[in-house]
N, C-alpha and C positions, 0 to 999 in steps of 0.2 A: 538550564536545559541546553542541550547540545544542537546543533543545525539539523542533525541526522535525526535526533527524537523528535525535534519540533515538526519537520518535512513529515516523520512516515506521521504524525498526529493529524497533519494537514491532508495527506494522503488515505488513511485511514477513513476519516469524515468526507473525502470527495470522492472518494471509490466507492461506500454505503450509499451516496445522495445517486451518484451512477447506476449501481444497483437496483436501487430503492431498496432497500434493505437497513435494517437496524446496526449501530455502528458496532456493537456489541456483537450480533451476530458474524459481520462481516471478523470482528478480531477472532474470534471462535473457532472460525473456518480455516484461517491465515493461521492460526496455533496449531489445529490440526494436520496441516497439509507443512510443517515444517518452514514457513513462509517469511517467516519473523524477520529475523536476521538474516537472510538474503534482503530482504528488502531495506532493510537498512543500511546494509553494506552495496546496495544499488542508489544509495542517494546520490553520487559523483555525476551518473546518468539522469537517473529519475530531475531530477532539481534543474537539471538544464532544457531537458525536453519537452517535448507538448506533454500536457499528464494524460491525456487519452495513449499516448506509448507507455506510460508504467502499467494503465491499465491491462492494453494487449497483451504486456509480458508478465504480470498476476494473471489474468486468465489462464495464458499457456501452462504457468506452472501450477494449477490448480487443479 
């Protein structure tokens, strides 16, 4: 498994627990809104940051 898939799996599950919401749901959403691979191609940023900043910029593009 690649850093990038392991990160947005990490991310995934602490963006749902942030939410409160199902992790299921949360991937659902993030499918729908075209989010996937942006976000994975945001791991350079996302991985270095506070993760309350990938959250603010998953909100924004939701």
């Amino acid at each position: 498994m690649s850093n990038e898939i392991a990160f947005f799996a990490y991310l995934l599950e602490k963006y749902a627990e942030y939410k409160n919401e199902n992790t299921a749901d949360v991937l659902a959403k993030w499918e729908q809104s075209n989010l996937i691979e942006y976000i994975i191609q945001m791991y350079p940023m996302y991985h270095t940051e506070r993760i309350e900043n990938a959250f603010a910029d998953i909100d924004r593009k939701m």
